[in-house]
C-alpha positions as CSV (number, residue, x, y, z in Angstrom):
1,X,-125.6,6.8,-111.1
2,X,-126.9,10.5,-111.1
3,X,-125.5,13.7,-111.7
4,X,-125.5,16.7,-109.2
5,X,-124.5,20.2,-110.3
6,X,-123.4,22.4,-107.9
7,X,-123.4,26.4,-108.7
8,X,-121.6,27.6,-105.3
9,X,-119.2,26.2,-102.8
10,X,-121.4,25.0,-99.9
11,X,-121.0,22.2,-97.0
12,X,-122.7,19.6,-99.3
13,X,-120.4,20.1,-101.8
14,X,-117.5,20.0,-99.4
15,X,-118.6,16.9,-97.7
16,X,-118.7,15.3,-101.1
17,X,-115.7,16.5,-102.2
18,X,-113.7,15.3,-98.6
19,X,-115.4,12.0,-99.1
20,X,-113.6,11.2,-102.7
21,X,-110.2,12.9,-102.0
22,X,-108.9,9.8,-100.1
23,X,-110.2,7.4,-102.5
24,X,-108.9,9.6,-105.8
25,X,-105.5,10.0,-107.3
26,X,-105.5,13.9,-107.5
27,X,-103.3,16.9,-107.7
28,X,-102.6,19.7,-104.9
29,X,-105.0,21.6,-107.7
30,X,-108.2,19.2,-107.5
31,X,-108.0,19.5,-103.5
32,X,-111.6,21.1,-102.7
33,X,-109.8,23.7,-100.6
34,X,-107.6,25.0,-103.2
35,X,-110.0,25.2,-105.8
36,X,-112.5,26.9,-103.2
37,X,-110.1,29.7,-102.4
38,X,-109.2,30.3,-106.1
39,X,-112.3,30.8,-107.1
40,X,-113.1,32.6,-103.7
41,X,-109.8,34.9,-104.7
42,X,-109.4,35.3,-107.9
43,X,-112.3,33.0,-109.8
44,X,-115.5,34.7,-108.6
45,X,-116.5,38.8,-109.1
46,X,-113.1,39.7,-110.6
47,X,-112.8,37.0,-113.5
48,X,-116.5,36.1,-113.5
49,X,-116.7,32.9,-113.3
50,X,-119.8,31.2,-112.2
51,X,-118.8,27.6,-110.6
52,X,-121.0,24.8,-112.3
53,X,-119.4,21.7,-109.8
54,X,-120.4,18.5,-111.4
55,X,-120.6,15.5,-108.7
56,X,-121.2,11.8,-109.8
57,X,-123.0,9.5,-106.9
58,X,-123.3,5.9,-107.4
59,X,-126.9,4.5,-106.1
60,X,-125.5,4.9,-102.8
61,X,-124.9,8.7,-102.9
62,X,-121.4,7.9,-102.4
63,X,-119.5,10.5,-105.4
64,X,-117.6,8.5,-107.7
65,X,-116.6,11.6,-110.0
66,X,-116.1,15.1,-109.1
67,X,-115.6,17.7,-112.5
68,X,-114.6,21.1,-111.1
69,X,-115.9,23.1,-113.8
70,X,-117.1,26.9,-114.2
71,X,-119.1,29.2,-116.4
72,X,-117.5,32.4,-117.9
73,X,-118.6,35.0,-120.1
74,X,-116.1,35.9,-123.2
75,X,-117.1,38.2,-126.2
76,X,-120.9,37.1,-125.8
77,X,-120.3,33.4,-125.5
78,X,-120.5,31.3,-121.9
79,X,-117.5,28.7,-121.9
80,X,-117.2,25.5,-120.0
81,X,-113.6,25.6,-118.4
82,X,-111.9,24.0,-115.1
83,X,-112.0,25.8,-112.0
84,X,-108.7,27.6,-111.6
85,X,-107.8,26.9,-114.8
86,X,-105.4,30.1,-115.1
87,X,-103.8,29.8,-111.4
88,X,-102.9,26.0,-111.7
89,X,-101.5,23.5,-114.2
90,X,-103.1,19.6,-114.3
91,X,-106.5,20.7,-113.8
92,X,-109.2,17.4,-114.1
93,X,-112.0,16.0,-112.7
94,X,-111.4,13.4,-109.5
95,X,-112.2,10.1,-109.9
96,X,-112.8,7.1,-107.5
97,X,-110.0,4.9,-108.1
């Protein structure tokens, strides 16, 4: 297993992402669309929020774990948050079932 930390929303990430949904138990908020356009909308310049996308592969680069996670700045501190954490309830990481 190895960790992959992604710090925008590109087509690695996406394929990733589209690889685990069907294998996952998720919610209409951990669908990699949704949480791309939140943080596209209302995530990104506005709220400041830097995405820090954690993706777990097994040894066959095959993601077992996606944590949709982000980096904001409040009263000099950086905190570790979900993605759309404001815009949507049940927020969590997918996981290969």
């Amino acid at each position: 297993m190895r960790l992959i930390v992604f710090d925008e929303f590109g087509s690695e990430l996406e394929q990733l992402w589209n690889t685990l949904e069907p294998v996952s138990e998720h919610y209409a908020f951990q669908l990699y669309e949704w949480v791309r356009f939140v943080q596209a909308t209302v995530g990104g310049d506005g709220a400041r929020i830097k995405p820090w996308v954690a993706v777990v592969v097994d040894e066959q680069d095959q993601p077992r774990m996606i944590f949709p996670l982000g980096v904001r700045r409040w009263a000099g501190i950086r905190i570790l948050e979900f993605l759309g954490n404001e815009q949507g309830d049940y927020m969590g990481p997918l996981i290969h079932q």
